[in-house]
N, C-alpha and C positions, 0 to 999 in steps of 0.2 A: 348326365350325372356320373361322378369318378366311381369308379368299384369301389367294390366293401379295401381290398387290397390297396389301393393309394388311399380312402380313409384310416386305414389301422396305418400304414409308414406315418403319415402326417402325426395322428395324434400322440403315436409313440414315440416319433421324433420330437414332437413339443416338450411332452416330459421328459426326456432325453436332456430338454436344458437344467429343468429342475434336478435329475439328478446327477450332473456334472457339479452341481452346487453342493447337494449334499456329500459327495466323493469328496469336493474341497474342505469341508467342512471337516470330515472324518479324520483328513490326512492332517489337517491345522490340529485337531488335539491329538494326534500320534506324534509330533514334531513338540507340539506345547512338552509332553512328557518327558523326550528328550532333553527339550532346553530345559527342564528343570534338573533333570540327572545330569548334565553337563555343570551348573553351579554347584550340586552335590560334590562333584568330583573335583572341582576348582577348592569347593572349601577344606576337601581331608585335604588336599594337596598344602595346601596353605598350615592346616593342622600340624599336620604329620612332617614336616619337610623333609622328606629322605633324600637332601642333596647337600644336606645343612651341614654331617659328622666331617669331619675331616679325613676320617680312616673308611676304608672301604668295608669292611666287614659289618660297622655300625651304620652304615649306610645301605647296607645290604638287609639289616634287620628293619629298618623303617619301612623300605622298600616292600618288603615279607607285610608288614604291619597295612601299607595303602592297596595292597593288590590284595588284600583280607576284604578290609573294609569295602572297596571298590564294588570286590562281585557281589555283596550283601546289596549295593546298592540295584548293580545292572539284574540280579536274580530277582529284584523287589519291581522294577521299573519294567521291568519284559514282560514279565508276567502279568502284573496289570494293564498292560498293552493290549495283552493277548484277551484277557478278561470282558475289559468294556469295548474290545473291537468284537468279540463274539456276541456282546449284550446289543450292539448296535445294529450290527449284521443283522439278528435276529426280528429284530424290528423292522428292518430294511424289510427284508423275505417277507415278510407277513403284509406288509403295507406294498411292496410291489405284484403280491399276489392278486391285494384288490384290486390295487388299480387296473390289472390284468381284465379281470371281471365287468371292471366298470367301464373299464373302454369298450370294452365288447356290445355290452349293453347301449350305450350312446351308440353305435353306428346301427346296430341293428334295433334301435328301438326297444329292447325288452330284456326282460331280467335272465336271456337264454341261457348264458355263461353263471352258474350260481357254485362251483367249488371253490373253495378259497382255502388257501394253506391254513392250518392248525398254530396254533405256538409250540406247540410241541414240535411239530412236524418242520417248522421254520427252523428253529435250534437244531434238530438232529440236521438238517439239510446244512447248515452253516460248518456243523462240525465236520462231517463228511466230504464236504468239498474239497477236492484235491486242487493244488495248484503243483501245475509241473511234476505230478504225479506224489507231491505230500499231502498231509494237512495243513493250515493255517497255523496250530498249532507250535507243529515243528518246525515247520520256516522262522516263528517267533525265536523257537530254543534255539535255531542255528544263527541267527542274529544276534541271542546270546552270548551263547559259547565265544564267538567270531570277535567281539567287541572285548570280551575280557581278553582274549588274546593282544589284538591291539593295544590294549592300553597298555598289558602289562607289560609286551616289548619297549613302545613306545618309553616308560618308565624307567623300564632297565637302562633303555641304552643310556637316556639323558643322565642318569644317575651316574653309570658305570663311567659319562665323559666328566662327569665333574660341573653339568649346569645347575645355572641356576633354578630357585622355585619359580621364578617368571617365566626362565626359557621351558622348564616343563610342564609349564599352563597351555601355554601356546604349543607345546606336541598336544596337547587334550584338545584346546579351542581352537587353533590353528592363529596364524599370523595373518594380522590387518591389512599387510602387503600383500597377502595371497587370494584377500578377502573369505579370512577365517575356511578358505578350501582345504587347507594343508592339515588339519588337525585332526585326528581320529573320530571328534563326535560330526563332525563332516561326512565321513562315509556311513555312520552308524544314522546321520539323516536321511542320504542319499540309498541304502536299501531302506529304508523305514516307507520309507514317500512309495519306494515302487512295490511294495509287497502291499502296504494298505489299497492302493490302488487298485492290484491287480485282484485281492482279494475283493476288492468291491464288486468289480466288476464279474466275478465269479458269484458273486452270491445272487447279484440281479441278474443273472440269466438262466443260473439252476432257478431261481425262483420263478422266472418266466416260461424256463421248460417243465416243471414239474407242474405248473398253475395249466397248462395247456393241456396236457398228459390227461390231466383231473376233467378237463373240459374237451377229451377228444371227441365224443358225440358231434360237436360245430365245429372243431378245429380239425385242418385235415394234414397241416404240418409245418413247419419253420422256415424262415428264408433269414440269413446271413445279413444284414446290415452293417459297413464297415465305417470309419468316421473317413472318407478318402482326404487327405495331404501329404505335404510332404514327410512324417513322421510314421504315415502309414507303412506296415512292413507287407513285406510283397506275399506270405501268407495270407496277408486280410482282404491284400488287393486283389488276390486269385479269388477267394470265397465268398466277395460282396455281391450278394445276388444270385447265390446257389442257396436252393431249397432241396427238402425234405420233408417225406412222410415224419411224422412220428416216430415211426421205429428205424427210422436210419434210411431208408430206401427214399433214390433221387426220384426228383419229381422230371417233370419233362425240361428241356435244356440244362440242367446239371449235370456238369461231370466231375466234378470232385467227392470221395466220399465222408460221410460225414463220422467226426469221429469226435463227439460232444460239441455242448455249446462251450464259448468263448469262457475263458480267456484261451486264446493259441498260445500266446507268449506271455513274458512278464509285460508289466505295462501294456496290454492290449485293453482297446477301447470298443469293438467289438460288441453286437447284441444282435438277440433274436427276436424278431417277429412272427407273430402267428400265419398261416395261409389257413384260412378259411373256408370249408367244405360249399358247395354249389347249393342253391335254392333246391334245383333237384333232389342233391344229396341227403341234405338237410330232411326233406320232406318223405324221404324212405329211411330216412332213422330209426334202426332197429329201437330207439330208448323210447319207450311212453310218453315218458316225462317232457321229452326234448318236443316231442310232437305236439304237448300237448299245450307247454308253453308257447312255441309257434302260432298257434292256433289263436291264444287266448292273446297273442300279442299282434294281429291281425298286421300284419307289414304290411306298405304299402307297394306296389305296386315298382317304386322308384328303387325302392330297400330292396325289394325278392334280384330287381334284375342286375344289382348292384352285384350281390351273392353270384359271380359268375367264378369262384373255385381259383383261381386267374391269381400269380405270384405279384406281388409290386414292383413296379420298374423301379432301377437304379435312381436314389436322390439324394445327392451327401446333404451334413448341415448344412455347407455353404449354398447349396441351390437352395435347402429348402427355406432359407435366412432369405434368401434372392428373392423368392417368390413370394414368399411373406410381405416383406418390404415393399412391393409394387401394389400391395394390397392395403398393408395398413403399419406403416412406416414408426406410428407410435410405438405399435406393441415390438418392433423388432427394436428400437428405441431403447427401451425399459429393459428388454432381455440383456443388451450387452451395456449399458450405459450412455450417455449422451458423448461422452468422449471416444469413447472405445468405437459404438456407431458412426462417429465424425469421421475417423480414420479407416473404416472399414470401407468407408464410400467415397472413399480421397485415395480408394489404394493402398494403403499407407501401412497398413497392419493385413497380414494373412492371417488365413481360419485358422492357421498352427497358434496364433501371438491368442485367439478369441479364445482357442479351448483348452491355452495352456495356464490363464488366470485364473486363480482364485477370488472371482468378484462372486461377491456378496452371496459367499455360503449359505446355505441352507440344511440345518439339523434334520436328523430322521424325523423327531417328535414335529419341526413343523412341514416337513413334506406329508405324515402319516393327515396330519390336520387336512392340509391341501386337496390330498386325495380324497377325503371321506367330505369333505364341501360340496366332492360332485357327485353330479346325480345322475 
C-alpha cells in the first residue's frame, strides 16, 4: 500500500489540473478587461483626433484633451482589475482551504483535519499577500501608472511626427504585421497575464500554508513541488522536493532554507504539499480532540501503516500524466483533450505546450462546486 505521502502528491496533483483551469480562467477575464480598455481607447482616439489640427499647438491641446480622458479610463479599468481579482482570490482561498481538509480526510478515512479558513480570514490573507515583496494591490497601481506613461508617449510622439489617427491606433493596438505585439496594450497584456498568474499562485499556497498551520496537530510540515520542464527556473529546480517543519526548520535531506511558500518568482507555478505526522506521532497528540477523532475513526490497519511521517518522492505532472495513462488512459483523455492527448503520445507536443493552454477553463464558483461534491 503507497504512504499516506505519494497519496496526498497524487490527489494534490489531480486538483493541480483543475486549478490550472481556473488560473486560465482568471487570467481570460483580466485580458477580456483589457481588450475592452483597448476599444475605449481606439474610440477617444477616433473622437478626439489630436493629429487632425494642422498647427502644432492645437494639436498639442487635443493631445492634453486624450491623455485626460485616457487615464479616466485606465484609473476606471485597473481598479476593477484589482477589485474582482481580489473578490475571486477570495474565493479561491476559502475553496482551497476545503479542499485541503477534504483531501486529508479521504486518505486518512476521517474528518481528522476539520480547520478551514474563514471568509474573513481568506480576504485578509488575499490582501496581505506580498508578491516580490508588494501587495497585489500595488503591482495593479504600478501597472497603472506604467500604461498611462506609454500611451501618453506613445501619443505624443505620433502626434509631435504629424501621423495619422490610423498610424496612432496601431501605436495603442499595434500593427497586423507584428501581430498586434508592437502596440502598447500588448505589453499592458503581457504584465497583466504574469501578475494574475503569479498572484494566483500566491493565494493557493498561502491558503495551503495557512490551512495546514490550522491543522498542525496531523501535519508535520510542507514539501516543495515544482512543475519540472523546460520553463522551469533553476530556483524551483533546486527546491522540488525540500521539505519542512512548519516553522521553517529542514526536515531530513533538505538543504535549502525555507523562505515562504511559492511564488519564488514572477510567473512561478510552484506548490506546497503537506508531510504528515507518523501513526506514532499522531497517537501522542497532545490535542484531545485529534485523539479522540482517531479513535472514533478507527483506521485500518493499511491507513495507520501508510501514516509512516515519510516526505513524497519527486513526480512532475508529466510522470504523473504517465502513470495515470497506463492506468486509465480515458480520464488522462478528458483532462487534456482527445487532440492535445493524440500528440502527447505521438511526442508531438511537450508538457511546456500541455500546461501553457488555456483549455477549458474552469471559474472559482465551478471549482468551489467541484470541491464540496467530495466527500
Amino acid at each position: 500500500m503507497a504512504n499516506a505521502a505519494a497519496k496526498v502528491a497524487d490527489s494534490m496533483t489531480k486538483h493541480g489540473i483543475d486549478l490550472l483551469r481556473v488560473e486560465a480562467a482568471l487570467r481570460d477575464g483580466v485580458l477580456s478587461r483589457l481588450n475592452g480598455l483597448e476599444l475605449e481607447l481606439v474610440k477617444k482616439i477616433k473622437r478626439i483626433e489630436p493629429s487632425a489640427p494642422s498647427q502644432l499647438r492645437y494639436r498639442n491641446i487635443r493631445i492634453e484633451q486624450l491623455v485626460e480622458a485616457a487615464n479616466d479610463s485606465f484609473g476606471r479599468v485597473y481598479s476593477d482589475i484589482d477589485e474582482e481579482l481580489e473578490a475571486e482570490l477570495t474565493e479561491l482561498v476559502r475553496t482551497e482551504s476545503k479542499s485541503v481538509v477534504k483531501t486529508l480526510a479521504a486518505i486518512l478515512g476521517a474528518a481528522v483535519a476539520i480547520n478551514v479558513l474563514t471568509k474573513v480570514q481568506a480576504r485578509d490573507l488575499v490582501r496581505q499577500t506580498l508578491i516580490e515583496g508588494a501587495q497585489g494591490t500595488r503591482w495593479w497601481r504600478k501597472q497603472d501608472t506604467q500604461m498611462r506613461f506609454e500611451f501618453e508617449r506613445k501619443i505624443r510622439e505620433a502626434a509631435v511626427a504629424g501621423e495619422t489617427t490610423a498610424s496612432l491606433i496601431d501605436r495603442v493596438k499595434g500593427t497586423r504585421t507584428a501581430g498586434f505585439s508592437d502596440g502598447a496594450m500588448a505589453l499592458a497584456r503581457r504584465n497583466a497575464n504574469t501578475l494574475a498568474r503569479t498572484a494566483f499562485t500566491a493565494a493557493v499556497n498561502m491558503a495551503r500554508m495557512e490551512t495546514y498551520k490550522a491543522n498542525a496537530d496531523i501535519i508535520r510540515g510542507v514539501q516543495w513541488m515544482a512543475i519540472l520542464d523546460n520553463r522551469t527556473s533553476d530556483i524551483c529546480k533546486a527546491l522540488d522536493g525540500q521539505a519542512w517543519t512548519l516553522d521553517g526548520a529542514k526536515l531530513p535531506g533538505t538543504v535549502h532554507d525555507f523562505q515562504g511558500p511559492p511564488p519564488a518568482h514572477f510567473n512561478c507555478r510552484s506548490t506546497l504539499i503537506p508531510v504528515l505526522k507518523s501513526w506514532s506521532d499522531l497517537n501522542k497528540s497532545s490535542s484531545r480532540e485529534v485523539r479522540r477523532r482517531l479513535k472514533r475513526a478507527n483506521l485500518s490497519h493499511p491507513v495507520r501503516t501508510s501514516l509512516d511521517g515519510k516526505i513524497s518522492e519527486d513526480m512532475t505532472y508529466e510522470q504523473w500524466l504517465a502513470q495515470k495513462d497506463s492506468k486509465n488512459p480515458q480520464m488522462v483523455k478528458k483532462i487534456l483533450g482527445p487532440s492535445k492527448y493524440t500528440l502527447w503520445k505521438e511526442d508531438k507536443m511537450t508538457f511546456t505546450d500541455l500546461i501553457d493552454q488555456s483549455w477549458n477553463p474552469l471559474t472559482v464558483a465551478e471549482l468551489k462546486k467541484k470541491v464540496n461534491r467530495r466527500r
